[in-house]
PyMOL Python script that loads the backbone (N, CA, C, O; Angstrom):
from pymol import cmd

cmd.read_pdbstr("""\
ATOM      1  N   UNK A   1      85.968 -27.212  73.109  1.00  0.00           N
ATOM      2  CA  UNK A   1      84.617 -27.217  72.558  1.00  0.00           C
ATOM      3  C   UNK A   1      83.820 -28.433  73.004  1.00  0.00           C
ATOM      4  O   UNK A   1      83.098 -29.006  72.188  1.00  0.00           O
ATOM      5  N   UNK A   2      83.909 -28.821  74.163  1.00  0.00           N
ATOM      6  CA  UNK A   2      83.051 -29.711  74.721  1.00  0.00           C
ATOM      7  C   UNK A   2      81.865 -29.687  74.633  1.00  0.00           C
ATOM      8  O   UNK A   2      81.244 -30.705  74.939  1.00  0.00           O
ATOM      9  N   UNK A   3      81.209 -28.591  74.214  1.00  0.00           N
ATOM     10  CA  UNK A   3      79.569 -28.248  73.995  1.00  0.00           C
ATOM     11  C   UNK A   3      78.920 -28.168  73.004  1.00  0.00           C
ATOM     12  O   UNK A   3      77.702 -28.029  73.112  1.00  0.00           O
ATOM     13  N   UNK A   4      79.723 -28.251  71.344  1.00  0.00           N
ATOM     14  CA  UNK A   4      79.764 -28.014  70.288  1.00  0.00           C
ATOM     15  C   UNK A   4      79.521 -29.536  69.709  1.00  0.00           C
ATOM     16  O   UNK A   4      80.642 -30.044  69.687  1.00  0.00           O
ATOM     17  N   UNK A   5      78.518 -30.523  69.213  1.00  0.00           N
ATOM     18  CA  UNK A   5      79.443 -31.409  68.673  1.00  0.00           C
ATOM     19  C   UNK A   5      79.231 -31.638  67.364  1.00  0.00           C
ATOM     20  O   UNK A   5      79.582 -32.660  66.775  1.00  0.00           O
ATOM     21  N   UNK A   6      78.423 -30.324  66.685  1.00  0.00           N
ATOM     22  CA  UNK A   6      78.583 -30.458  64.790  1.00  0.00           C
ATOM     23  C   UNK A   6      78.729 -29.206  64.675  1.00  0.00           C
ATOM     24  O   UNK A   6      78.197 -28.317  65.340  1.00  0.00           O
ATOM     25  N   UNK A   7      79.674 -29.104  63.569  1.00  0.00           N
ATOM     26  CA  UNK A   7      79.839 -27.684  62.732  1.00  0.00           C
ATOM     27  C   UNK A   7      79.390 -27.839  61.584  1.00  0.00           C
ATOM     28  O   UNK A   7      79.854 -28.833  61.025  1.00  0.00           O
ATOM     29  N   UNK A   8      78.413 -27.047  60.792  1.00  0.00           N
ATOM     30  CA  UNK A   8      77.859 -27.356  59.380  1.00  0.00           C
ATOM     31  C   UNK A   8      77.269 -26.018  58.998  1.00  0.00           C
ATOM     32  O   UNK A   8      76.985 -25.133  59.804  1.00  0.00           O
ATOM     33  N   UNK A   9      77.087 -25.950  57.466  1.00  0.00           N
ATOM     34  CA  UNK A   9      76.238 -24.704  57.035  1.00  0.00           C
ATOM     35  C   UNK A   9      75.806 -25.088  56.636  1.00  0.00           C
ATOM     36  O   UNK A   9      76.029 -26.262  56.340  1.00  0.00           O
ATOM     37  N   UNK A  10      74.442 -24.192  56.146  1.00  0.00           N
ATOM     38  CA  UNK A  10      73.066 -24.884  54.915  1.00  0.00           C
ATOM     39  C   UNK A  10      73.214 -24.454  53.864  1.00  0.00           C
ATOM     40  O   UNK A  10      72.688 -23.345  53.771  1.00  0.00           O
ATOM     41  N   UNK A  11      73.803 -24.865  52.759  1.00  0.00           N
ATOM     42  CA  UNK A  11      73.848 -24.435  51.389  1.00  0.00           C
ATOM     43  C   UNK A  11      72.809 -25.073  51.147  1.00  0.00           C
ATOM     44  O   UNK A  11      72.755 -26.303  51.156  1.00  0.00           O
ATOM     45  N   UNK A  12      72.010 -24.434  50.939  1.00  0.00           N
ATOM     46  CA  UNK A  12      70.276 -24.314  50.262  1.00  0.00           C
ATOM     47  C   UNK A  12      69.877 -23.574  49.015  1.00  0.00           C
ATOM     48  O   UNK A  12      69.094 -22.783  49.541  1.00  0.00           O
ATOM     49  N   UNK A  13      69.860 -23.299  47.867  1.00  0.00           N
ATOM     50  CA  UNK A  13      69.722 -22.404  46.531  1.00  0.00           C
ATOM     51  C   UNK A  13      68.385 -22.437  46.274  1.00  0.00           C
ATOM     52  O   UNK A  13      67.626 -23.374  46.023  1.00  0.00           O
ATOM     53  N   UNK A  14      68.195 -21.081  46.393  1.00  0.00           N
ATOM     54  CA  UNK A  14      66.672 -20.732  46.414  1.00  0.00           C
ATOM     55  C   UNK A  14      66.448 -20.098  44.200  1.00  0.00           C
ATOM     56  O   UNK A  14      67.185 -20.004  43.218  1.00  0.00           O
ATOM     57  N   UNK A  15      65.396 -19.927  44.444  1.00  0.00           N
ATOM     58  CA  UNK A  15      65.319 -19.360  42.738  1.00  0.00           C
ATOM     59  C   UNK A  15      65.349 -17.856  43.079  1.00  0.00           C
ATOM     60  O   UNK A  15      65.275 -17.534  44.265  1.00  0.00           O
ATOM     61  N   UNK A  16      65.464 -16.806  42.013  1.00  0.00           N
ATOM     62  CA  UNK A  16      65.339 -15.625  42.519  1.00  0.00           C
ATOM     63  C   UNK A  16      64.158 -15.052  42.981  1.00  0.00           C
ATOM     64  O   UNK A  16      64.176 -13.933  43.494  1.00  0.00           O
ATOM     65  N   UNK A  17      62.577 -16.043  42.787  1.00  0.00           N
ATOM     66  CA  UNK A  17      61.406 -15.784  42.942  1.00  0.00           C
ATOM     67  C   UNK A  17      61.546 -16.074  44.258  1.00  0.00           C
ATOM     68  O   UNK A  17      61.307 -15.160  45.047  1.00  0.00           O
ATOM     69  N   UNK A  18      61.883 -17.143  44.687  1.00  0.00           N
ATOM     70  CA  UNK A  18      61.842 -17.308  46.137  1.00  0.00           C
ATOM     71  C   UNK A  18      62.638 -16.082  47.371  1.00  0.00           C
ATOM     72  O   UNK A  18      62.344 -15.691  48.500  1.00  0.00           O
ATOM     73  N   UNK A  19      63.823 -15.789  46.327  1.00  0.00           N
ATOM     74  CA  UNK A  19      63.983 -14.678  47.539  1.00  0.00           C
ATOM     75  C   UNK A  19      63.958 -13.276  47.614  1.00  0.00           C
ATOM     76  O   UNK A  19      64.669 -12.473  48.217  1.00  0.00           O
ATOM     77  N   UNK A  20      62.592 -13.106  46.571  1.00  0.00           N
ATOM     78  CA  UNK A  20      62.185 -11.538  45.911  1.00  0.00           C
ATOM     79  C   UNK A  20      61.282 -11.636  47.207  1.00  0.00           C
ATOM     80  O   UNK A  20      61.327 -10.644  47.934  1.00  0.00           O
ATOM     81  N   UNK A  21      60.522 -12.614  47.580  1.00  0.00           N
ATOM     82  CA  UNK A  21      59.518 -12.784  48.310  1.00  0.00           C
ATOM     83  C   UNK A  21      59.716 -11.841  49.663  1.00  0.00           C
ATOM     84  O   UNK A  21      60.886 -11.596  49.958  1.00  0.00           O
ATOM     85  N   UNK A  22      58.779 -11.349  50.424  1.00  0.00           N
ATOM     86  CA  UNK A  22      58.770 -10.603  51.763  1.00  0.00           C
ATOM     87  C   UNK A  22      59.618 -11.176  52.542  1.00  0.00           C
ATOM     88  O   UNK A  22      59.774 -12.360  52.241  1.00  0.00           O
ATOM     89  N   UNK A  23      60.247 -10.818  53.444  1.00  0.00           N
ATOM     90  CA  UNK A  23      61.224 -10.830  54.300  1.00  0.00           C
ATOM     91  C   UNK A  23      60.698 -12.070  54.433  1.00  0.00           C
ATOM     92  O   UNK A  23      60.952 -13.080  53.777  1.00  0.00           O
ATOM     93  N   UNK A  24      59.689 -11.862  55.640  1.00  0.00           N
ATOM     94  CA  UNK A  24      58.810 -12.864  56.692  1.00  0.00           C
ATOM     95  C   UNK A  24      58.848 -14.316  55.776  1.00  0.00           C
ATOM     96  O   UNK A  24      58.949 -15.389  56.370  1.00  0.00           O
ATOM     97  N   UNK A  25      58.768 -14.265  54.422  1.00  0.00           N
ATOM     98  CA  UNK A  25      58.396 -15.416  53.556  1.00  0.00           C
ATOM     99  C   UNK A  25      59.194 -15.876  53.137  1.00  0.00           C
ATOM    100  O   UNK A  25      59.038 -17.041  52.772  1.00  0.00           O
ATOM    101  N   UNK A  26      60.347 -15.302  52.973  1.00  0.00           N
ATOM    102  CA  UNK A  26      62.070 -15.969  51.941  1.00  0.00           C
ATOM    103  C   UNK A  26      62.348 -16.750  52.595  1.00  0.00           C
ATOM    104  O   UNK A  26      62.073 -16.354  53.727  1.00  0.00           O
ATOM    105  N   UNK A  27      62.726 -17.634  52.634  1.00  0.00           N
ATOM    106  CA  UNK A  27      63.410 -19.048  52.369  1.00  0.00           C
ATOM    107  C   UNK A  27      64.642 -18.317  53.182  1.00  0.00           C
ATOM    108  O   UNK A  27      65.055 -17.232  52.772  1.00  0.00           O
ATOM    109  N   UNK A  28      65.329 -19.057  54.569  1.00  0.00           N
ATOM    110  CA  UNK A  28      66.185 -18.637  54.748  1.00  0.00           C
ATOM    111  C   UNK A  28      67.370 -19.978  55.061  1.00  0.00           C
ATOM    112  O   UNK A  28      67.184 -21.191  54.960  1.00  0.00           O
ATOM    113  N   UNK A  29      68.765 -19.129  55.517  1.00  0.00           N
ATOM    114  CA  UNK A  29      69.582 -20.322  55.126  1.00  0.00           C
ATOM    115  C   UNK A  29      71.310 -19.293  55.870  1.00  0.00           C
ATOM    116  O   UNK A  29      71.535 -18.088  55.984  1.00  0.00           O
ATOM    117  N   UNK A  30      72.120 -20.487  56.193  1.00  0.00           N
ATOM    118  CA  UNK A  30      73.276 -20.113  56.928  1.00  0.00           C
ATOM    119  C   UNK A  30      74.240 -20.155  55.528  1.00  0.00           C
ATOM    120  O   UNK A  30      75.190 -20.625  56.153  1.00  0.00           O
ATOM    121  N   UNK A  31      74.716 -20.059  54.290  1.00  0.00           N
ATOM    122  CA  UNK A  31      75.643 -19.997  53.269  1.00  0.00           C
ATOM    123  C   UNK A  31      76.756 -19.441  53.320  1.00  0.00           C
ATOM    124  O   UNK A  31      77.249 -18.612  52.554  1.00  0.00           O
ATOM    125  N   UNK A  32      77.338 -20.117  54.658  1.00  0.00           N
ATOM    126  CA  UNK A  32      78.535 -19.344  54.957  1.00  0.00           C
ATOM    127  C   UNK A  32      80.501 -20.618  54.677  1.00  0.00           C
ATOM    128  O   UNK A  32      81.600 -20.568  55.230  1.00  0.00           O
ATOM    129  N   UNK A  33      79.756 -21.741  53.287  1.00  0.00           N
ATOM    130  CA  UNK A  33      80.454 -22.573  53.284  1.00  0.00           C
ATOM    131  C   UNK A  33      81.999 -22.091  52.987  1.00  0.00           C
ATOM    132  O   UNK A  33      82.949 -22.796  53.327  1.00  0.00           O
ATOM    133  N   UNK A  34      82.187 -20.649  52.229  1.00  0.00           N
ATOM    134  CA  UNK A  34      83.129 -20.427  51.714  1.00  0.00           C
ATOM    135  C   UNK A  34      84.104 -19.612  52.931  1.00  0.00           C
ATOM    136  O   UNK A  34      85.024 -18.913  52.506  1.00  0.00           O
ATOM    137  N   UNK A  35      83.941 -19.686  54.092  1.00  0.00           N
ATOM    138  CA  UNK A  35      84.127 -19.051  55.295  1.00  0.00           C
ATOM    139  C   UNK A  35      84.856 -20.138  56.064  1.00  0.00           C
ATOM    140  O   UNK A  35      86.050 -20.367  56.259  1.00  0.00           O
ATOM    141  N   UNK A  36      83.973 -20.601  56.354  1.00  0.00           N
ATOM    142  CA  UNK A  36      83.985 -22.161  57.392  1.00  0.00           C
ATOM    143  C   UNK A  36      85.187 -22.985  57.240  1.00  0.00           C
ATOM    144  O   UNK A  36      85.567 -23.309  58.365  1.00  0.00           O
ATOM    145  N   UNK A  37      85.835 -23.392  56.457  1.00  0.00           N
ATOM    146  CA  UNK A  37      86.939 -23.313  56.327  1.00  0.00           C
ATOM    147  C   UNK A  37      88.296 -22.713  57.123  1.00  0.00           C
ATOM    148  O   UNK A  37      88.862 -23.089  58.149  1.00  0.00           O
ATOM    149  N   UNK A  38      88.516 -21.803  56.351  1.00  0.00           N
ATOM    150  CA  UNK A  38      89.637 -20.475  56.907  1.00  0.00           C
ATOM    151  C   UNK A  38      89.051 -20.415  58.656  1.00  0.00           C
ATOM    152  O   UNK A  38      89.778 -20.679  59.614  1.00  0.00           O
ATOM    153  N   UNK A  39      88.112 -20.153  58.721  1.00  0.00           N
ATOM    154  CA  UNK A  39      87.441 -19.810  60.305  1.00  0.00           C
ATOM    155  C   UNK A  39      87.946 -20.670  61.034  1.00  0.00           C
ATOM    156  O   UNK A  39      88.568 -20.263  62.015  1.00  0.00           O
ATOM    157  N   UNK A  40      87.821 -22.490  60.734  1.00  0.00           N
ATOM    158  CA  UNK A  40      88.033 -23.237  61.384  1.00  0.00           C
ATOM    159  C   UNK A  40      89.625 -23.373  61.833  1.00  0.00           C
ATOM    160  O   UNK A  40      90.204 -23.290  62.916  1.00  0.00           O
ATOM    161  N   UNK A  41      90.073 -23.639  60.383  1.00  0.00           N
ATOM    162  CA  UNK A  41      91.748 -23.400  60.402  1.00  0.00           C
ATOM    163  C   UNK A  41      92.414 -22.230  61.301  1.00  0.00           C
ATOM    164  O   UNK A  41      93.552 -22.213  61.770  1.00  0.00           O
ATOM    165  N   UNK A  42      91.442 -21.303  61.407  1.00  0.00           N
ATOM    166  CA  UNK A  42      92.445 -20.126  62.239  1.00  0.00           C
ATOM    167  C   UNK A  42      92.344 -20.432  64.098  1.00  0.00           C
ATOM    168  O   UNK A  42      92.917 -20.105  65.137  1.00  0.00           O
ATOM    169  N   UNK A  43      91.412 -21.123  63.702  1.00  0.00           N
ATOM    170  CA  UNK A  43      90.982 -21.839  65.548  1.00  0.00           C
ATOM    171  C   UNK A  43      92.150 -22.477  65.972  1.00  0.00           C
ATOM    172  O   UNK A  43      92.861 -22.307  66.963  1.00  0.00           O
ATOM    173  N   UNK A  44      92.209 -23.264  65.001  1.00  0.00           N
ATOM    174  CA  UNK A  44      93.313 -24.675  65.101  1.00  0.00           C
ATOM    175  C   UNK A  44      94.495 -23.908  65.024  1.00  0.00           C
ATOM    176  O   UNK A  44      95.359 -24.318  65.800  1.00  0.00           O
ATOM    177  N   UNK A  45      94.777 -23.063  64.438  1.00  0.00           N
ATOM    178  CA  UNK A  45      96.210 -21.707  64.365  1.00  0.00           C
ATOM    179  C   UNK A  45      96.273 -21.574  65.687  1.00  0.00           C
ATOM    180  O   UNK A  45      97.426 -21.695  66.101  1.00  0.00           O
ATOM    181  N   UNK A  46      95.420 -21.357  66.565  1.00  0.00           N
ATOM    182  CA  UNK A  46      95.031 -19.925  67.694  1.00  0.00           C
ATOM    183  C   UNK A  46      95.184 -21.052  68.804  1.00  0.00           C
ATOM    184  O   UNK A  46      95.377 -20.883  70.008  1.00  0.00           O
ATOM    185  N   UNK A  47      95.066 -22.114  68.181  1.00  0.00           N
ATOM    186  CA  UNK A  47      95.328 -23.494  69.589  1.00  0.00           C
ATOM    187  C   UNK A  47      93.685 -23.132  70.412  1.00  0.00           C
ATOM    188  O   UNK A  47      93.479 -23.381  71.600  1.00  0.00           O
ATOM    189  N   UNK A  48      92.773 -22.582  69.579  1.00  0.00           N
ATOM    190  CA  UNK A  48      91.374 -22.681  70.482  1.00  0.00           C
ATOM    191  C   UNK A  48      90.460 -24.097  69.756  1.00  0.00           C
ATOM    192  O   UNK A  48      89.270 -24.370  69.914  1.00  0.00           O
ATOM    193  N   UNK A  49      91.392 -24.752  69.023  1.00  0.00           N
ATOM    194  CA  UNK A  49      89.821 -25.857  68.353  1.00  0.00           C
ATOM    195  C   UNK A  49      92.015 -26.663  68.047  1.00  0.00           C
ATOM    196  O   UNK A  49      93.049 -26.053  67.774  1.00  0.00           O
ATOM    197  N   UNK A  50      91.730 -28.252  68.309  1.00  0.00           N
ATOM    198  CA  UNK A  50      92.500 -29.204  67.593  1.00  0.00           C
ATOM    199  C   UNK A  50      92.070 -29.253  66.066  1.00  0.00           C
ATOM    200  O   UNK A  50      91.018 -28.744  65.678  1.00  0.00           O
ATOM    201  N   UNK A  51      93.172 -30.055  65.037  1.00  0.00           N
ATOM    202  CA  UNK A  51      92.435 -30.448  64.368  1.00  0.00           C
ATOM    203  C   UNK A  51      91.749 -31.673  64.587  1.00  0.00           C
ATOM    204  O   UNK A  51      91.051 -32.005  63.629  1.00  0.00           O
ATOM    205  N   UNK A  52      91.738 -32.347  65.439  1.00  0.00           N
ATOM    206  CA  UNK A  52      91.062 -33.836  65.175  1.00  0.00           C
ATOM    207  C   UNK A  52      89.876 -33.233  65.994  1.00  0.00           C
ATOM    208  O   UNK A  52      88.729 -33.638  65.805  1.00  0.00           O
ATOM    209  N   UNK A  53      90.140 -32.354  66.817  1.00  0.00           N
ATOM    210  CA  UNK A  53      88.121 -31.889  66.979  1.00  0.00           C
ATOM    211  C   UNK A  53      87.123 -31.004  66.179  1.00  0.00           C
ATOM    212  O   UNK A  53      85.944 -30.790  66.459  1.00  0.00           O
ATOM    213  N   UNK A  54      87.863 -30.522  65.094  1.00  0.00           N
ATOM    214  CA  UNK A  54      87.721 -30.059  63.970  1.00  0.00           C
ATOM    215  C   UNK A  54      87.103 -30.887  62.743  1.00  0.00           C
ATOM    216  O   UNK A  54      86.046 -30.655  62.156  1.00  0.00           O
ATOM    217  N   UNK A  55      87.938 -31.809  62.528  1.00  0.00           N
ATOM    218  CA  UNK A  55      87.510 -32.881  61.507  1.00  0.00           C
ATOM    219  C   UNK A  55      86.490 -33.686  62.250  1.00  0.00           C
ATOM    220  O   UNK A  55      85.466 -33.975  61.632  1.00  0.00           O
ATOM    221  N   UNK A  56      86.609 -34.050  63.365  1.00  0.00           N
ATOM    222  CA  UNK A  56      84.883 -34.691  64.276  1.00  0.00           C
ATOM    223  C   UNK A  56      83.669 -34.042  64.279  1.00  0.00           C
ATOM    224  O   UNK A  56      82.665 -34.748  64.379  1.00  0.00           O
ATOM    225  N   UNK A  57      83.535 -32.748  64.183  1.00  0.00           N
ATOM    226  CA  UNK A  57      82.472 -31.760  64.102  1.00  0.00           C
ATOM    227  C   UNK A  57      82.188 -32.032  63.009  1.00  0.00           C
ATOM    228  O   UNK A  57      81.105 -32.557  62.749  1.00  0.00           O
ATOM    229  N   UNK A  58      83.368 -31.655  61.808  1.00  0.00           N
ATOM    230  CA  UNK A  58      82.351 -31.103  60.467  1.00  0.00           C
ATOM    231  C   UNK A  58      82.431 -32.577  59.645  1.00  0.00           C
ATOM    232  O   UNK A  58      81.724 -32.699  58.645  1.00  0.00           O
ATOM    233  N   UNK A  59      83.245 -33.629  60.047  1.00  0.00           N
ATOM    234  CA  UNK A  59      83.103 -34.839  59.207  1.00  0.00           C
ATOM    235  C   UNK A  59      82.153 -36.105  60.098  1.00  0.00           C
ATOM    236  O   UNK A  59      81.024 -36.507  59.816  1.00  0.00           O
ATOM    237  N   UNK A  60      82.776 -36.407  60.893  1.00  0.00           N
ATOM    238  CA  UNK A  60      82.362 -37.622  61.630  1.00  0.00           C
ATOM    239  C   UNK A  60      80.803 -37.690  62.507  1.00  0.00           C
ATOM    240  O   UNK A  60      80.061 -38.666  62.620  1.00  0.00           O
ATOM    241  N   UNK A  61      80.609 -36.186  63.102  1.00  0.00           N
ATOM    242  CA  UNK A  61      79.818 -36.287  63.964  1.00  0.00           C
ATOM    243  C   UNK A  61      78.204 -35.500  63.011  1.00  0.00           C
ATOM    244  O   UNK A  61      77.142 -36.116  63.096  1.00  0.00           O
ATOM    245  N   UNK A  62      78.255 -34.498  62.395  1.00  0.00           N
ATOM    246  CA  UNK A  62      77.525 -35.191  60.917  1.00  0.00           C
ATOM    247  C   UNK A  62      76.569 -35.954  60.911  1.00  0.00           C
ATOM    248  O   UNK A  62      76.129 -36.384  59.844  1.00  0.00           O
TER     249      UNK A  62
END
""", "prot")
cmd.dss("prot")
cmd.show_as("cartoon", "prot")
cmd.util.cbc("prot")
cmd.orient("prot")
């Protein structure tokens, strides 16, 4: 992953008014924290991501 050098999601919490709103207008957002995790770990399983380039993405480089 030489090309990669942050991994992060946007946990952003909108009200429910905000995302009744029209497509075009809602408030949008990546909330994929409960994922990101397991995803990463299965990289590091699969020998496609280390962990220490793992923990540099989503901690250090940040």
């Amino acid at each position: 992953l030489p090309y990669i050098d942050t991994i992060a999601t946007d946990h952003a919490p909108h009200t429910r008014a905000e995302k009744e709103q029209p497509y075009d207008k809602a408030p949008s957002g990546l909330p994929e924290v409960q994922v990101m995790l397991p995803m990463l770990l299965n990289a590091v399983n699969n020998k496609s991501l280390t962990l220490k380039d793992m923990v540099e993405r989503c901690v250090i480089n940040p």
